[in-house]
N, C-alpha and C positions, 0 to 999 in steps of 0.2 A: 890395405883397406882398414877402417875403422869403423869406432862407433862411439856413440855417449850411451853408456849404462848397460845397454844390452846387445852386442854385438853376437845376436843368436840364443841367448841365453836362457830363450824359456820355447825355444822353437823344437818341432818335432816336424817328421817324416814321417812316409810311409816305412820307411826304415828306423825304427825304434835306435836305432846303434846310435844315428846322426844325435839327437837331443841329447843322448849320453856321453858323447863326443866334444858336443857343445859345452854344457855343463862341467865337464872336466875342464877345459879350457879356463872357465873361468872361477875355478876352483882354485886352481894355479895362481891366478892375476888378483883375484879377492881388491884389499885395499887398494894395491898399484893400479889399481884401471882407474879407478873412482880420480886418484890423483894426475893422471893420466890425458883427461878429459872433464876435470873442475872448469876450466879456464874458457870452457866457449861459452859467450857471450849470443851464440846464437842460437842454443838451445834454451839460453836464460829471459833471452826475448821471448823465447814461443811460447815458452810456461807463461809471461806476463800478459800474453795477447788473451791465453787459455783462463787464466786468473780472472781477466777483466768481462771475460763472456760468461761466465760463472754466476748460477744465483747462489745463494747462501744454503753452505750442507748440500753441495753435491755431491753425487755420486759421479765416484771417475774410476775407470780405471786403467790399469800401468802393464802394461805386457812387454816382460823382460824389463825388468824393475831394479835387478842389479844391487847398488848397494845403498838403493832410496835416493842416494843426491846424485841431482836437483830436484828429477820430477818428485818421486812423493813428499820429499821433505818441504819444497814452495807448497805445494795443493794442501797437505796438511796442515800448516803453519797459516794458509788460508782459510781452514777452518771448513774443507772439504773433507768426505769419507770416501777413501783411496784403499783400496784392495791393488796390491801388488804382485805378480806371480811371476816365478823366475823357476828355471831346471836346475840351478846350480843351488846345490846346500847352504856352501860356505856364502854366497851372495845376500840369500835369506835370513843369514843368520849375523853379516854385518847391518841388515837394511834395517831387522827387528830393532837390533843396540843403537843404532845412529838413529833410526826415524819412529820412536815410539807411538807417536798420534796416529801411523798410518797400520795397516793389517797386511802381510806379509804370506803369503804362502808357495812351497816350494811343491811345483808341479807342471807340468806341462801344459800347457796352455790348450791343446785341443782336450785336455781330459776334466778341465773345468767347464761346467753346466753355466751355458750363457742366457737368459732367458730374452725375449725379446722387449728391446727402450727398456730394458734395466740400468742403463748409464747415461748419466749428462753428457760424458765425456772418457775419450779412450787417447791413450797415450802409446803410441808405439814409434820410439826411438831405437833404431838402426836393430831390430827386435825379429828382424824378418834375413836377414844376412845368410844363416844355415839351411836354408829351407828351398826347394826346388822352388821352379817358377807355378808349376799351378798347383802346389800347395800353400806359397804364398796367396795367388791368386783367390783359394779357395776360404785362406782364413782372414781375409780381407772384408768379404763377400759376410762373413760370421761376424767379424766385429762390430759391422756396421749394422745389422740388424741387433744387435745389441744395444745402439742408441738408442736414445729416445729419436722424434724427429723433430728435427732442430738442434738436435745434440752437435756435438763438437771433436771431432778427433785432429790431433796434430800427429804427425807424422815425419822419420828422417828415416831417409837411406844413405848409402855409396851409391852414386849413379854411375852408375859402369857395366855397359853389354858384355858381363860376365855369366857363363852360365861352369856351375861345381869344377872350378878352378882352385886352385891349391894358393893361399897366399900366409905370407908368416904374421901377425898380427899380435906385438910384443912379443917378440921372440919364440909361438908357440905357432904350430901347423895348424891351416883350418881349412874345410874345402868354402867358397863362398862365392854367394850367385844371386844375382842383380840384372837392375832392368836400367836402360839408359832413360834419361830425363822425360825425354815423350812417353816410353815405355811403363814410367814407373805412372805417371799422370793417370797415362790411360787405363789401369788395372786399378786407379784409385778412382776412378771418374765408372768405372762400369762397375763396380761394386756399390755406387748409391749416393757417393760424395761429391759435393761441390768444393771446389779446389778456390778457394778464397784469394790465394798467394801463394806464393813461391819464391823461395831464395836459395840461389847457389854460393856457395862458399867455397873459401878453401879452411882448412883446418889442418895446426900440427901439433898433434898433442905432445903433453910433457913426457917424454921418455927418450931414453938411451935412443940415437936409429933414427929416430922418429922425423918426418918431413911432411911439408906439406900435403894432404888428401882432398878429394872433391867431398862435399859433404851436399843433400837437397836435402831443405825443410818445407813443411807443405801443411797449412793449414787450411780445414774443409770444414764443412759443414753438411748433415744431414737433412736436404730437405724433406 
């Protein structure tokens, strides 16, 4: 399995261990991921689609935010206000030094105070990977009353009918659980969003090991 930026990494359970499990994970991998997963081209579309729905000074924001690039460092550089939140310390703390224009904090995404259409736009890149299926479900459901309506979330996962399976993910242990293509649609479609598009990929990131993966990207819309 993979991810671009957040492969889990600002995600939490009912089980407090998972998010700190997560977070170690990517403690370990810091810079090597970012270089890992520079190179798609289809995440760099989604940001431009996201860019171009954009009024000026919006408010976005990034769950599982990682080391800032692409998402906050494009949104930023476009002259949006991007709030990033990630579990991992050391992620935080390279996103702060690489993406200054954007705001950065290290915490867990259910313990951030979401209020309701406080965001243009939400960004959740492969950000949901450590997380059971209906607490995915459940902070889906959160995100999107977070929109405004009309707002804009882009979204990726690994589509794969996995549920807390153990896979290695640059050479480190993770448990990881996913909804196949219908699966994932349809917990993004009953949470409040309209599914604009859709594109499967395959994706292989730069590393030792590393092979082709299935990647879905999926840009919605809050009506």
């Amino acid at each position: 399995m993979t991810a671009v930026e957040g492969f889990g990494s600002s995600e939490s359970d009912s089980d407090d261990g998972q998010a700190r499990r997560a977070a170690a994970v990517f403690d370990v991998l810091g810079s090597a991921y970012e270089k890992a997963f520079a190179h798609s081209e289809t995440h760099r579309a989604s940001l431009e689609w996201l860019v171009e729905r954009l009024g000026p000074g919006s408010r976005v924001l990034d769950v599982g935010s990682g080391t800032g690039r692409p998402t906050a460092e494009t949104l930023a550089a476009a002259g949006h206000e991007v709030l990033g939140i990630d579990a991992s310390p050391v992620m935080v703390e390279l996103a702060a030094r690489q993406v200054p224009g954007a705001t950065f904090r290290h915490a867990d995404i259910h313990d951030v105070p979401l209020e309701d259409g406080e965001y243009d736009a939400v960004c959740v890149y492969f950000s949901l990977l450590q997380m059971s299926r209906a607490t995915q479900t459940a902070l889906l459901r959160r995100l999107v009353r977070a929109l405004r309506p009309g707002g804009s979330m882009v979204l990726a996962t690994v589509p794969a009918d996995v549920e807390d399976v153990e896979v290695v993910f640059m050479g480190q242990p993770v448990r990881a659980t996913s909804f196949g293509p219908e699966g994932f649609a349809g917990i993004v479609g009953a949470a409040g969003l309209t599914v604009l598009s859709a594109q499967n990929v395959l994706f292989t990131p730069d590393h030792p090991g590393a092979g082709p993966e299935p990647q879905l990207f999926l840009r919605c819309v809050r009506e």
